[in-house]
N, C-alpha and C positions, 0 to 999 in steps of 0.2 A: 677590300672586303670580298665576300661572294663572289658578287654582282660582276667584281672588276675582274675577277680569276675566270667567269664564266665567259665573257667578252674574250679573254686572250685563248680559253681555247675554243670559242670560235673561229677564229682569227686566225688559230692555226691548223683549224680540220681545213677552213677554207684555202690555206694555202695549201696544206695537203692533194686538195682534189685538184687546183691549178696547174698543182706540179707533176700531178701523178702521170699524163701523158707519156713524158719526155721522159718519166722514169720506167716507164713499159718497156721502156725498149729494150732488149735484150742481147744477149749474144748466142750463138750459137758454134756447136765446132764442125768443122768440115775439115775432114782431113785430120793431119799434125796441124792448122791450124786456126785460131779463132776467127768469127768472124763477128764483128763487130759496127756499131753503124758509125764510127771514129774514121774506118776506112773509105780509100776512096773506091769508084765502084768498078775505076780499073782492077782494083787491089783484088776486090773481092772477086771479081769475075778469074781473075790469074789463080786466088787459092783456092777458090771456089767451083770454078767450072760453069757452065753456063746454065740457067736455069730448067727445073721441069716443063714451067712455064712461065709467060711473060703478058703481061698488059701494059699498055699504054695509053694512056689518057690523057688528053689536053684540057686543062678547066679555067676556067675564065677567073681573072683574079681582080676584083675589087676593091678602092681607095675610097676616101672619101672626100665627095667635092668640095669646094670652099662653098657651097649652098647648105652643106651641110645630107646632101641625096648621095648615092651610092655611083661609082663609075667607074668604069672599066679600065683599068692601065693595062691589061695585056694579059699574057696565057704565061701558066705555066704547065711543062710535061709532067704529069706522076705517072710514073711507072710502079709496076707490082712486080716481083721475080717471086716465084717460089716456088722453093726447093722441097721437095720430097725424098726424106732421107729415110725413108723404107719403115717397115711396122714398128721397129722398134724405136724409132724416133720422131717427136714432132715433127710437123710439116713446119718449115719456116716462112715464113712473105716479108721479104725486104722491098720497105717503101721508098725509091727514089724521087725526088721533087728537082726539076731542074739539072740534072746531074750530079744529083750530092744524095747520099743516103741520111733518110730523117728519120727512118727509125726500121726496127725489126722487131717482129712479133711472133709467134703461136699461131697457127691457122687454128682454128676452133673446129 
């Protein structure tokens, strides 16, 4: 009925916003070629060149205890690179966590 068709597309706006993150992500081209968050950040830094600029940030990453409270298992790096590819082009900020690229965006 209705009811049941209303339920399933909540069910999928919700998965929708869940997933929209990871679908943010983008690519961008530099150069002859793409740059992608698939690549590793060797890749990127060789077709890419090295950023405008760069941040590094270490942030504390939290488990959860078998009490059920929040604890600390250790740090991870996120770094920010981004590229300023001149007026006619987005700014990029590719975000690395750990040494693995988790995504790329649009600087706003």
């Amino acid at each position: 009925g209705l009811m049941h068709q209303a339920v399933i597309a909540a069910c999928a706006m919700l998965a929708m916003i869940l997933l929209a993150p990871a679908a943010r992500s983008e690519s961008f081209r530099c150069g002859q070629w793409i740059a992608s968050p698939d690549m590793s950040v060797q890749e990127l830094l060789e077709k890419c060149g090295e950023p405008t600029s760069r941040t590094v940030e270490i942030v504390d990453v939290y488990g959860h205890s078998a009490q059920g409270g929040r604890i600390k298992t250790g740090t991870s790096t996120v770094e920010k690179l981004t590229y300023d590819r001149g007026s006619q082009s987005f700014t990029m900020i590719v975000t690395i966590v750990d040494g693995e690229i988790k995504g790329i965006e649009r600087a706003e």
